[in-house]
ZAMARGU-4260 file (C-alpha; in steps of 0.2 Angstrom, whole numbers, plus 5000, padded with zeros to 4 digits):
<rodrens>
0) 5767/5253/4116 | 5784/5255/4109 | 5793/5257/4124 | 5786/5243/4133 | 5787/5230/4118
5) 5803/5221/4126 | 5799/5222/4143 | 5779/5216/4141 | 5773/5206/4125 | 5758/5201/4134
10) 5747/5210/4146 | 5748/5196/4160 | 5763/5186/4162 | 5753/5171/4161 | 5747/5174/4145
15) 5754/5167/4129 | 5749/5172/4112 | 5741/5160/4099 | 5739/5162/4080 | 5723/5158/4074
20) 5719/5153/4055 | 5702/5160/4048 | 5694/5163/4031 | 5704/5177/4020 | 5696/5195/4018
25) 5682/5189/4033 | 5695/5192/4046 | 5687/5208/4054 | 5671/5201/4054 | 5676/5186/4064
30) 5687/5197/4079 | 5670/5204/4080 | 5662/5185/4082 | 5677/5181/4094 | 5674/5197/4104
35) 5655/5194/4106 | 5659/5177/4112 | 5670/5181/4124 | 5659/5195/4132 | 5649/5180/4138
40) 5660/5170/4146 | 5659/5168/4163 | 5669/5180/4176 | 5681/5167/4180 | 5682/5162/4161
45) 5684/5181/4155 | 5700/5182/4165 | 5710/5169/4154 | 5708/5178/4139 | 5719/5194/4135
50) 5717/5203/4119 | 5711/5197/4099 | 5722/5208/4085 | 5722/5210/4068 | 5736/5217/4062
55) 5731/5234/4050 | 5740/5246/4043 | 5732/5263/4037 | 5734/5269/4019 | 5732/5285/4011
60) 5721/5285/3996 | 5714/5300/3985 | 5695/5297/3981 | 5686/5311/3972 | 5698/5323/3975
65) 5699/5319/3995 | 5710/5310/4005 | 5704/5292/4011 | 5714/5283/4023 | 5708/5263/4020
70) 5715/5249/4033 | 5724/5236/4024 | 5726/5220/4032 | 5744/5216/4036 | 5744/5197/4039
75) 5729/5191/4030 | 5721/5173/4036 | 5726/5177/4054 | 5720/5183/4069 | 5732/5183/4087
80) 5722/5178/4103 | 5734/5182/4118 | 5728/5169/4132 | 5731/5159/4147 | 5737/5143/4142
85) 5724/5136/4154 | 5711/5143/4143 | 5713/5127/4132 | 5710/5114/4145 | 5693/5123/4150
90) 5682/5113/4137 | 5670/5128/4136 | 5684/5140/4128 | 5691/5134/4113 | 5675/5128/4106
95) 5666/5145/4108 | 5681/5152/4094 | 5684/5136/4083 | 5667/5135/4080 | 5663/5152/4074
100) 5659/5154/4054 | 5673/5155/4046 | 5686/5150/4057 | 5699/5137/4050 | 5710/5132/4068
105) 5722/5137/4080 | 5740/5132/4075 | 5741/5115/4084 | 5723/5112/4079 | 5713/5104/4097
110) 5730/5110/4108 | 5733/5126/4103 | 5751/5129/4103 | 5759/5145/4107 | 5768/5156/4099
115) 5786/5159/4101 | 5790/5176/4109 | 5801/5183/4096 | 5785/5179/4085 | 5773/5190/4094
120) 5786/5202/4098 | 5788/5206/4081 | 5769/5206/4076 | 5766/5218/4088 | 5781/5229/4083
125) 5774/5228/4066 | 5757/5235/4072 | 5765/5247/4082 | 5775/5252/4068 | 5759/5256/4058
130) 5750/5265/4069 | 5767/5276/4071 | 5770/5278/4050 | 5751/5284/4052 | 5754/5299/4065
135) 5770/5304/4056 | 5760/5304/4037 | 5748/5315/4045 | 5763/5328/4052 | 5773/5331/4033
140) 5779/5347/4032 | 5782/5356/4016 | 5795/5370/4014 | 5797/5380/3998 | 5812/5375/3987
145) 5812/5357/3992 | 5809/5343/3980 | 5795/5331/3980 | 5789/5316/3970 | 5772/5312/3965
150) 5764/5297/3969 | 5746/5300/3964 | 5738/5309/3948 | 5742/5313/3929 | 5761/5317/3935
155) 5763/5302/3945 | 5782/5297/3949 | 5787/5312/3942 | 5799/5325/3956 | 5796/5343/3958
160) 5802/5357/3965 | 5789/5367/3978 | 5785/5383/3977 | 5770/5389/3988 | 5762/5382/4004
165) 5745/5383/4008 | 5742/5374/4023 | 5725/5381/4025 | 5718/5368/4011 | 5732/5357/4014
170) 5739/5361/3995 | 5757/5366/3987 | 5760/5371/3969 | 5775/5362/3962 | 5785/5365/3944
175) 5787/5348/3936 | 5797/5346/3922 | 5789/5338/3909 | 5799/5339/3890 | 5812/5350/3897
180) 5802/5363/3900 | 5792/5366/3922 | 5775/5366/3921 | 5765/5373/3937 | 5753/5361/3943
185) 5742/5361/3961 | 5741/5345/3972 | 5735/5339/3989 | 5749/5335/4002 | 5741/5316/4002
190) 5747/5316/3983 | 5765/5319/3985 | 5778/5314/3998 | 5795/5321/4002 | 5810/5313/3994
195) 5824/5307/4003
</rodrens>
């Protein structure tokens, strides 16, 4: 998607995208509702809509001992509806979206108003930008020698110097220093992140 960010922001060159208000923390439930309601739109209706995002970003968290990755919402209140601008005039449209639970407006309220270009191009860089810090999180590398920080655990925040790989069970034991004096401890990758 990266390379075609500048060239398309929407999938049709008619479309525009719109930035719809909604309830805080129900924002997944409603793309669903918006998604439902636009699967039953007729043919003709069905091509003036693009696509519904929700901007997410993946994040690495350790829960008994294992890592979880939980999607945190980057824009929250908001979802992006890319759409025909004729979409609005069709009376049978907007209501079908304004009038789902939860759903507070369009920007531009009864008239939809679009949004600029440099807006949606960067809304889309941004979710582009997650799902690429996801695959490179999932690709670290550790070499024996380097020095790593902590970021989850007793010894959070604290740097240490690795000293055995095993990739096997995706662990490396590191000597902290804790009181002057290295202490050998064993962590999960997901616990420790290179320093730069």
């Amino acid at each position: 998607m990266s390379d075609n960010i500048e060239q398309e922001i929407t999938s049709n060159p008619a479309f525009k995208w719109y930035s719809l208000r909604v309830v805080s923390n129900k924002e997944r439930k409603i793309q669903e509702m918006i998604e439902l309601e636009l699967s039953r739109l007729r043919p003709e209706e069905k091509s003036l809509i693009g696509r519904v995002l929700l901007p997410v970003k993946k994040q690495k968290k350790i829960r008994n001992q294992r890592p979880v990755y939980v999607e945190q919402i980057q824009m929250p209140g908001y979802i992006f509806v890319e759409a025909d601008p004729q979409a609005w005039v069709k009376d049978s449209i907007l209501p079908k979206i304004v009038d789902i639970k939860d759903v507070i407006h369009f920007l531009g309220k009864e008239k939809p108003i679009p949004m600029r270009d440099s807006e949606a191009r960067s809304i889309l860089q941004m979710i582009d930008s997650a799902d690429e810090e996801e695959e490179a999180t999932k690709e670290t590398v550790f070499v024996v020698g380097e020095e790593v920080k902590v970021i989850e655990g007793p010894f959070q925040n604290f740097l240490g110097v690795v000293q055995e790989v095993n990739e096997e069970k995706k662990k490396i034991k590191l000597v902290i220093r804790v009181f002057g004096r290295g202490t050998e401890v064993e962590l999960s990758f997901l616990q420790v992140e290179k320093q730069l």
